[in-house]
N, C-alpha and C positions, 0 to 999 in steps of 0.2 A: 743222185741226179747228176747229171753232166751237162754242162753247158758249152758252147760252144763258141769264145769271143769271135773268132775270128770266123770266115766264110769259108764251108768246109772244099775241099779244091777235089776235083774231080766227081763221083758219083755221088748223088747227097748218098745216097742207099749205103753207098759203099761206105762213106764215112761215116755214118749211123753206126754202120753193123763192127766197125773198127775201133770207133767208143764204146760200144758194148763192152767189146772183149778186154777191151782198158778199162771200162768202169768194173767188168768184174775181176782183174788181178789177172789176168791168163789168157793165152790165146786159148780162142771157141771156135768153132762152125755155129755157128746161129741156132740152126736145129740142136744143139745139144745145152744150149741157153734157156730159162724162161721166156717165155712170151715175150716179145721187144715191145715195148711201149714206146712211141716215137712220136714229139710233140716238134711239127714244123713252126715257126715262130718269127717275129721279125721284131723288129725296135722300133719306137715306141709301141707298145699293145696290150690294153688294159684285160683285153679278153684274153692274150695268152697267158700273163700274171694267174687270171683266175683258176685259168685250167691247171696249171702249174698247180695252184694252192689246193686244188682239188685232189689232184693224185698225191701231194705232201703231205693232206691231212692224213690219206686212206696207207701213207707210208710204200704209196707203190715207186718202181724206181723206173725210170724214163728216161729214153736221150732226147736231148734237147738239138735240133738243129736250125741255126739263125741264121736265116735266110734274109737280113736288111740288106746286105751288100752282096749278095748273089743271084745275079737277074741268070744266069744261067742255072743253078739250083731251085730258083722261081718255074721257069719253064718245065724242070726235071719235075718235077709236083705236078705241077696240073698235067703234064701227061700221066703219071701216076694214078691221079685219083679224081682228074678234071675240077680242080676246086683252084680257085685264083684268092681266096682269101681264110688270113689269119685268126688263128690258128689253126690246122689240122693234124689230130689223132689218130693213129694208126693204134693198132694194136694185132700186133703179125702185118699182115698184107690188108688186114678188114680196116676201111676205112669208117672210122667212129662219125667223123664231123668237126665241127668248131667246139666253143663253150656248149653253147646251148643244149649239144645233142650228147655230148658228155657229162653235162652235168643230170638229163634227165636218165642215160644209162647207169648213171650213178645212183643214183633213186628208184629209178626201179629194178636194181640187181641184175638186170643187164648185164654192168664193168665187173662186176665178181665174177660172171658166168663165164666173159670172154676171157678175163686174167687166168680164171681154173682149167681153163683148155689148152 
């Protein structure tokens, strides 16, 4: 997992896919990476803890980007995926949802199906 103290500066996208390549050891192209799992997040937020603890039990690995102090990484989201609130789950470019809608993708085999593709 990777977290992100600080606000990431310029593209959230960009800085996602640039943790990636740092999370895995080597530069990548994206497409040549597993699936990117990308939990948008802000401070305090008991819903993103969850989703977090969600993907840590199922041992999947995620970038985390913290959006508390980035009102322009804020805007870059909701044009993205039109969603103004915390948490949001990508997995590739498919917008999962919040907790909610991840934790029932996670129960119904759904998050296997998307993580396998």
């Amino acid at each position: 997992m990777f977290s992100s103290a600080a606000p990431p500066t310029g593209s959230v996208l960009a800085a996602a896919r640039a943790a990636l390549c740092v999370l895995h050891g080597r530069a990548a192209t994206l497409s040549a990476v597993m699936t990117t799992i990308t939990v948008y997040s802000t401070e305090p937020c008991s819903f993103c803890a969850r989703v977090k603890g969600i993907l840590n039990a199922r041992d999947v690995e995620f970038v985390e980007v913290n959006l508390s102090k980035d009102p322009a990484g804020r805007m870059e989201l909701v044009q993205r995926t039109g969603m103004m609130s915390f948490p949001q789950v990508l997995v590739g470019d498919r917008l999962i949802g919040g907790f909610a809608e991840l934790q029932a993708a996670a129960h119904s085999g759904r998050l296997d199906e998307l993580l396998a593709a």
